[in-house]
C-alpha beads as a LAMMPS data file, in Angstrom:
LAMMPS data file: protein, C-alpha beads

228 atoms
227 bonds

1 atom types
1 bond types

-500.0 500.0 xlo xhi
-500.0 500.0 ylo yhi
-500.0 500.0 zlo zhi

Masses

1 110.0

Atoms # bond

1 1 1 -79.200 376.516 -124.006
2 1 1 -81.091 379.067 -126.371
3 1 1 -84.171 378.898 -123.539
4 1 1 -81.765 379.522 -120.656
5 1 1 -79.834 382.043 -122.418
6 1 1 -83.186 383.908 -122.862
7 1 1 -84.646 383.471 -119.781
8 1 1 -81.017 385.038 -118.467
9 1 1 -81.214 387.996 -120.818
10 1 1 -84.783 388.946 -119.527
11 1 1 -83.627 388.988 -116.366
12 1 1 -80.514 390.499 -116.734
13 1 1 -82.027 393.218 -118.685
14 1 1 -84.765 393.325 -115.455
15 1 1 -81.555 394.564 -113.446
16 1 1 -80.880 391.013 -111.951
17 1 1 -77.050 390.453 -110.854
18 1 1 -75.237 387.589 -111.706
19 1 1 -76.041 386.165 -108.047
20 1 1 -79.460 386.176 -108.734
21 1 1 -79.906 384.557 -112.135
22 1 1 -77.545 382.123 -110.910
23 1 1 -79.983 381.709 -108.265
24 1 1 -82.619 381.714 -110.685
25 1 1 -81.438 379.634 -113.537
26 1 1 -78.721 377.653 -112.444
27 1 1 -76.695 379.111 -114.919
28 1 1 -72.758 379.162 -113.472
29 1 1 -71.401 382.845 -113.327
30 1 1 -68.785 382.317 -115.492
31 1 1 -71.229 381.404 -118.244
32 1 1 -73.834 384.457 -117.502
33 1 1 -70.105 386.524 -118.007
34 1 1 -69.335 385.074 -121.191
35 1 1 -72.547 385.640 -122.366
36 1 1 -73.342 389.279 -121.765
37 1 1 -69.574 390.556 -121.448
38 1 1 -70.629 392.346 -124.633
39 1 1 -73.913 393.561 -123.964
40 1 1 -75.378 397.357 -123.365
41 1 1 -77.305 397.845 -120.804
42 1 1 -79.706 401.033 -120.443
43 1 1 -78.394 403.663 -118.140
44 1 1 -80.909 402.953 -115.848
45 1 1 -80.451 399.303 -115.112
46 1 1 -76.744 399.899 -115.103
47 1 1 -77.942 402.324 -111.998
48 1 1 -79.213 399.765 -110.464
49 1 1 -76.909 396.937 -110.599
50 1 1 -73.744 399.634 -109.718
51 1 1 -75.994 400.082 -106.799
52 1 1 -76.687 396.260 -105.880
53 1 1 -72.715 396.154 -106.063
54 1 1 -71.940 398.156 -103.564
55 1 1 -74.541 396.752 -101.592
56 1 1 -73.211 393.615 -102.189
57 1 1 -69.673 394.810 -101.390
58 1 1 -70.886 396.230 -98.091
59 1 1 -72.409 392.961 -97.131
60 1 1 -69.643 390.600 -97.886
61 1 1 -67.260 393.463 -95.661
62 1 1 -69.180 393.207 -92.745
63 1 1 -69.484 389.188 -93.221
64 1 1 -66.032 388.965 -93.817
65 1 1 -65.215 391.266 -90.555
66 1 1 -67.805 388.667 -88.332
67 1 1 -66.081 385.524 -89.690
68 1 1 -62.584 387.472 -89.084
69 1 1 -63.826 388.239 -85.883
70 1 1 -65.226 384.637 -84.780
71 1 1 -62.064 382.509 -85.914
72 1 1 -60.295 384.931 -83.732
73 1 1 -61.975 384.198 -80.815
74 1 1 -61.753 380.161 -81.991
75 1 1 -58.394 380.483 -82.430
76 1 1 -58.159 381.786 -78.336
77 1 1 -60.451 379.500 -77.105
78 1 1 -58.234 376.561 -78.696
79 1 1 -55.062 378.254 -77.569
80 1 1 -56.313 378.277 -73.528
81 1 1 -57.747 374.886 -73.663
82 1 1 -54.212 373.750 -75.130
83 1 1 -51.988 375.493 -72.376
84 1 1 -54.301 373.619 -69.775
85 1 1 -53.003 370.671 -71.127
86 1 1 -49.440 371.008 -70.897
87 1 1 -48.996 370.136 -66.886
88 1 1 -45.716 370.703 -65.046
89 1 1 -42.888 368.430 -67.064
90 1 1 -41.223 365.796 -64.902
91 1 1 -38.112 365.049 -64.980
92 1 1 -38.777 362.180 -67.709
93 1 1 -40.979 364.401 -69.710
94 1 1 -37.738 367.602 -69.802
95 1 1 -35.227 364.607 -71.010
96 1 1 -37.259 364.882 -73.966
97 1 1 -38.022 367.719 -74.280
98 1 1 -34.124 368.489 -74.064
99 1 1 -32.977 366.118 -76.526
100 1 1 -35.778 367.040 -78.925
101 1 1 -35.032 370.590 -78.993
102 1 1 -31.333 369.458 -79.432
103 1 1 -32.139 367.213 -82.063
104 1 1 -33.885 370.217 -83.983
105 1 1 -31.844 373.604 -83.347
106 1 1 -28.590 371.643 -81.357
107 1 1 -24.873 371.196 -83.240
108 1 1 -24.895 367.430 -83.689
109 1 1 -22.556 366.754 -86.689
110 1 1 -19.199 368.226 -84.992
111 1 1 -15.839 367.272 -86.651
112 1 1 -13.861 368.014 -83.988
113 1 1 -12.284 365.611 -81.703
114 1 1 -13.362 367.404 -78.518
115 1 1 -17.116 367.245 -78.843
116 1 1 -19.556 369.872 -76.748
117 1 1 -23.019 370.566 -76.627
118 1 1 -24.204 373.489 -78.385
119 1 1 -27.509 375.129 -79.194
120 1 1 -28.219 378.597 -81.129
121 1 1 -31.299 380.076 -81.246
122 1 1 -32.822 383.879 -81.057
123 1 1 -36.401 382.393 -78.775
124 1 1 -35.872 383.572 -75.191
125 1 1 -38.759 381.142 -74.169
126 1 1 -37.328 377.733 -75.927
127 1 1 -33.222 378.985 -74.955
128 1 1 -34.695 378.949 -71.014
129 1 1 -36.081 375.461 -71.352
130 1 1 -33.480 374.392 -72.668
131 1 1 -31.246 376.180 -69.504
132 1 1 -33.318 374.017 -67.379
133 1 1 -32.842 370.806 -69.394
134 1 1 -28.976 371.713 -69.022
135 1 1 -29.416 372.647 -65.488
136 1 1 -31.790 369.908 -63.876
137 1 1 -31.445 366.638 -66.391
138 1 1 -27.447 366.784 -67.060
139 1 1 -26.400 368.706 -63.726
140 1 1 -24.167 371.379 -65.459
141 1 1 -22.665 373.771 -63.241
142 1 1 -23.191 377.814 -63.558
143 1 1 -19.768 377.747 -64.169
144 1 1 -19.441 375.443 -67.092
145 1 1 -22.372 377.316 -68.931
146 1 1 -20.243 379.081 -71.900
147 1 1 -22.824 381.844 -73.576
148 1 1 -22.285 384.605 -76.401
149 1 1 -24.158 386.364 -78.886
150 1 1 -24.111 387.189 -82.245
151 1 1 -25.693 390.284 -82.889
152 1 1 -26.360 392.763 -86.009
153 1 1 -24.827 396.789 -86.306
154 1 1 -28.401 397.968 -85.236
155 1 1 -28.976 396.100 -82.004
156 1 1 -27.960 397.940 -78.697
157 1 1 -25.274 395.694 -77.244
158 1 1 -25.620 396.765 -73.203
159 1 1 -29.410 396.164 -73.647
160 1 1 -28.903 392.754 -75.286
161 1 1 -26.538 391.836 -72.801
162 1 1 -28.897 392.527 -70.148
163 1 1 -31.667 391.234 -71.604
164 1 1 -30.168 387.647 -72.018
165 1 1 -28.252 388.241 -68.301
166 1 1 -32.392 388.300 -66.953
167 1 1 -33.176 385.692 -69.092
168 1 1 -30.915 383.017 -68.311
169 1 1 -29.878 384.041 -64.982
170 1 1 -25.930 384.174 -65.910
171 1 1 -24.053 387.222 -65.052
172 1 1 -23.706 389.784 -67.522
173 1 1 -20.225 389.864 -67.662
174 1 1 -19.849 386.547 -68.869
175 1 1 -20.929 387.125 -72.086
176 1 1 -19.010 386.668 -75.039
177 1 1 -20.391 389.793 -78.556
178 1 1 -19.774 388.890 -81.815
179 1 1 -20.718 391.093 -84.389
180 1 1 -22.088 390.069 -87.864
181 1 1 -23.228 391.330 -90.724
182 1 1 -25.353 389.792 -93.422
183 1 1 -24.151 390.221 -96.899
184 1 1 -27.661 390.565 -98.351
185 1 1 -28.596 392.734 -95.735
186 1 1 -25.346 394.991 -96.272
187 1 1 -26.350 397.246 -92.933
188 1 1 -30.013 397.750 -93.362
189 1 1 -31.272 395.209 -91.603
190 1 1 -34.290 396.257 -90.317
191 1 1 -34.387 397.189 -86.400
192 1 1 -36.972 394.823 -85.636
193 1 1 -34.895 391.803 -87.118
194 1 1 -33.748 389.784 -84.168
195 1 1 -34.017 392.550 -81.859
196 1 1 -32.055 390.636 -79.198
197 1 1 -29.512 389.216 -81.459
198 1 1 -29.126 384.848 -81.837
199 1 1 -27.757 383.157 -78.389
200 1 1 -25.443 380.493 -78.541
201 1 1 -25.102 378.268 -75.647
202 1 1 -22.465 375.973 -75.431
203 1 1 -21.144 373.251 -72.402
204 1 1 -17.774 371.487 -73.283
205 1 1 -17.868 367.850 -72.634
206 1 1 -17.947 364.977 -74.549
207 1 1 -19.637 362.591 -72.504
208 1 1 -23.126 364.521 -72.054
209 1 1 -22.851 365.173 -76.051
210 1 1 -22.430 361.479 -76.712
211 1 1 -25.641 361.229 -73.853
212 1 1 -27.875 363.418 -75.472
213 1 1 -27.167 361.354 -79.099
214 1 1 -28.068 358.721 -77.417
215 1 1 -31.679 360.065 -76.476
216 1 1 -31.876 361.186 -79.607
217 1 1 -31.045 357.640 -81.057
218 1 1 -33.600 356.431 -78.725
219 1 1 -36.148 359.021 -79.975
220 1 1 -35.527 357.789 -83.212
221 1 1 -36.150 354.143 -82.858
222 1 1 -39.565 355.237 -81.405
223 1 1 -40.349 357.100 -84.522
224 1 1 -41.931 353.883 -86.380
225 1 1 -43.226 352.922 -83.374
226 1 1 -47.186 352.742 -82.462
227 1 1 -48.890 354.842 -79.409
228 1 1 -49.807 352.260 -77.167

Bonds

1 1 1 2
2 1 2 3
3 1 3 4
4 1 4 5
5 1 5 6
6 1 6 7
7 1 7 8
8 1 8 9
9 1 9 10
10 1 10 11
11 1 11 12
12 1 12 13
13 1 13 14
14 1 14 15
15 1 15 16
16 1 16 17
17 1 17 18
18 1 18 19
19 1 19 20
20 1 20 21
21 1 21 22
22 1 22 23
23 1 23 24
24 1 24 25
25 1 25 26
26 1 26 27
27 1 27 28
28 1 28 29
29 1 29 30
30 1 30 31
31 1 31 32
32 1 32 33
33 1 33 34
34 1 34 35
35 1 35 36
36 1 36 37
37 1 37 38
38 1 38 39
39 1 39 40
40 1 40 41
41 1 41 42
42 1 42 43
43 1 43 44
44 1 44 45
45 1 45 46
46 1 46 47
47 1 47 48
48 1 48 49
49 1 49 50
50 1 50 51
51 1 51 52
52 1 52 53
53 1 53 54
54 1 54 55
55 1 55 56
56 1 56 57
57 1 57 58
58 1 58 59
59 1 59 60
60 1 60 61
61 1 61 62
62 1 62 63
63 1 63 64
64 1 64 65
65 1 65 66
66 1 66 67
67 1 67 68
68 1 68 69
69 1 69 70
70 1 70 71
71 1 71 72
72 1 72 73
73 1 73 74
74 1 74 75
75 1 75 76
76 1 76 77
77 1 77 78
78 1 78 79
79 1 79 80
80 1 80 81
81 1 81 82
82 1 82 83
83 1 83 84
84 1 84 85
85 1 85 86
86 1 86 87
87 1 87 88
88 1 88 89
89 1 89 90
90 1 90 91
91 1 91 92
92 1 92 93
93 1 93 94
94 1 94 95
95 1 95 96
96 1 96 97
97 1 97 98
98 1 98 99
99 1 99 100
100 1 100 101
101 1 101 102
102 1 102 103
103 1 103 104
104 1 104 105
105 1 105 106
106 1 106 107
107 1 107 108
108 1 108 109
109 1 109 110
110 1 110 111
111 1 111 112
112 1 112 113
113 1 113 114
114 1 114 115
115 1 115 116
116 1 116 117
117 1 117 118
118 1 118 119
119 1 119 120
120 1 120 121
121 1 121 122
122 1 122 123
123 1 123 124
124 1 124 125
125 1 125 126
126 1 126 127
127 1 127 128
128 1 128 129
129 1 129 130
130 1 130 131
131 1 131 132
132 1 132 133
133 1 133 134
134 1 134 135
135 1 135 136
136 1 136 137
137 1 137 138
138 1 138 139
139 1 139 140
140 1 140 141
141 1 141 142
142 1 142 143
143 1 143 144
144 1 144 145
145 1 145 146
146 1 146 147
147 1 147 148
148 1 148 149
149 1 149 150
150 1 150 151
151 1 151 152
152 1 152 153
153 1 153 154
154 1 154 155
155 1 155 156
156 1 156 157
157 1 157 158
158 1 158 159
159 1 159 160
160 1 160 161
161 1 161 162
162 1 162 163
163 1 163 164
164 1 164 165
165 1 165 166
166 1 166 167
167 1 167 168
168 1 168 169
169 1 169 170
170 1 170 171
171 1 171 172
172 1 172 173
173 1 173 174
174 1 174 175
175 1 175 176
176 1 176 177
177 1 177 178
178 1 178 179
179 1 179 180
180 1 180 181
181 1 181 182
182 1 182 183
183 1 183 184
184 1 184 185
185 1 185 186
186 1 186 187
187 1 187 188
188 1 188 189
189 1 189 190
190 1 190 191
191 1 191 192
192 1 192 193
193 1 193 194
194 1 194 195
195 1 195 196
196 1 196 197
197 1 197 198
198 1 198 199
199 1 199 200
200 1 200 201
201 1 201 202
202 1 202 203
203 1 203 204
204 1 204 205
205 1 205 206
206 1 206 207
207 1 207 208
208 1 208 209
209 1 209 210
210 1 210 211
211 1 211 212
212 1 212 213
213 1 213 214
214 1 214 215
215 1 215 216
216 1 216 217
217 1 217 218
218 1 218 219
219 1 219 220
220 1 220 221
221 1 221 222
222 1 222 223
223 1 223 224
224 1 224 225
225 1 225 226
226 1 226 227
227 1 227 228
């Protein structure tokens, strides 16, 4: 250790940075930082490794900015070649996709006698699949689709209302408001929080709850199951 140590402090004392007697020697950084956290350096070398610092610094920000830079445009490439995959759902494929988005964001564990199906959620994108899943796989009427919102003191309420009207195609007028207000939030939620308020969708009727358990139930037994 003595030889290495040494060999360290000659080069150290040349103006080498850690980096490069660790290139040098071997020697892990941590060591070469216990060794010399105590030792004085002339002005002039100090110069010069203040100077291969910033050097340093400047290198590892640009590096940093093409790596940034690069997974980004990974990150896009993966995220086109995955939407090509997803091809227009048949009707087999929206069953499940409707009773898996139930099984995740639905109302299954109702205590009431007169079940319904009901489904919350503030995603404009997963609340319209899930209109079509309604719509096309259990043949609800327009007229049996029940919709309100919950929204928060600093949402607009007309703009809400017509947002969700474009959304899911029902008229504006049949929606239901119901303010809330968080108690850790006590008014300040911020205006960016659920801009749009949470929609709750809800069809009463017992049988196409009871239906979509069963899907789920099926689901489940699949869950242990291999891919084939």
């Amino acid at each position: 250790m003595n030889f290495r140590y040494r060999k360290a402090l000659k080069l150290r004392f040349a103006g080498k940075s850690y980096g490069e007697i660790n290139q040098a020697l071997g020697v892990p950084k941590s060591t070469l930082s216990s060794w010399f956290k105590n030792l004085q350096l002339p002005p002039s070398i100090q110069k010069i490794l203040i100077e291969k610092g910033r050097v340093t610094r400047k290198h590892l920000m640009k590096f940093n900015q093409r790596r940034t830079r690069a997974i980004q445009i990974e990150n896009q490439r993966i995220n086109k070649e995955a939407v090509k995959e997803i091809r227009t759902l048949s009707k087999y494929e929206l069953k499940l996709v409707g009773a898996t988005l139930y099984w995740g964001e639905g109302y299954k564990n109702q205590k009431r006698k007169s079940k319904s199906v009901q489904l919350s959620n503030s995603d404009p994108y997963l609340v319209t699949l899930f209109l079509r899943f309604l719509r096309e796989i259990l043949k609800i009427p327009e007229e049996k689709l029940n919709v309100s919102l919950h929204v928060h003191p600093n949402i607009n309420e007309k703009s809400t209302i017509k947002f969700w009207s474009k959304i899911t195609g029902i008229p504006s007028e049949r929606f239901h408001v119901t303010h809330q207000i968080s108690g850790t939030s006590q008014r300040k939620r911020p205006s960016n929080s659920l801009p749009y308020g949470t929609l709750d969708l809800r069809v009463h009727n017992r049988q196409n709850f009871y239906k979509i358990k069963g899907w789920i139930d099926g689901l489940i037994r699949q869950a242990c199951k291999k891919i084939t």
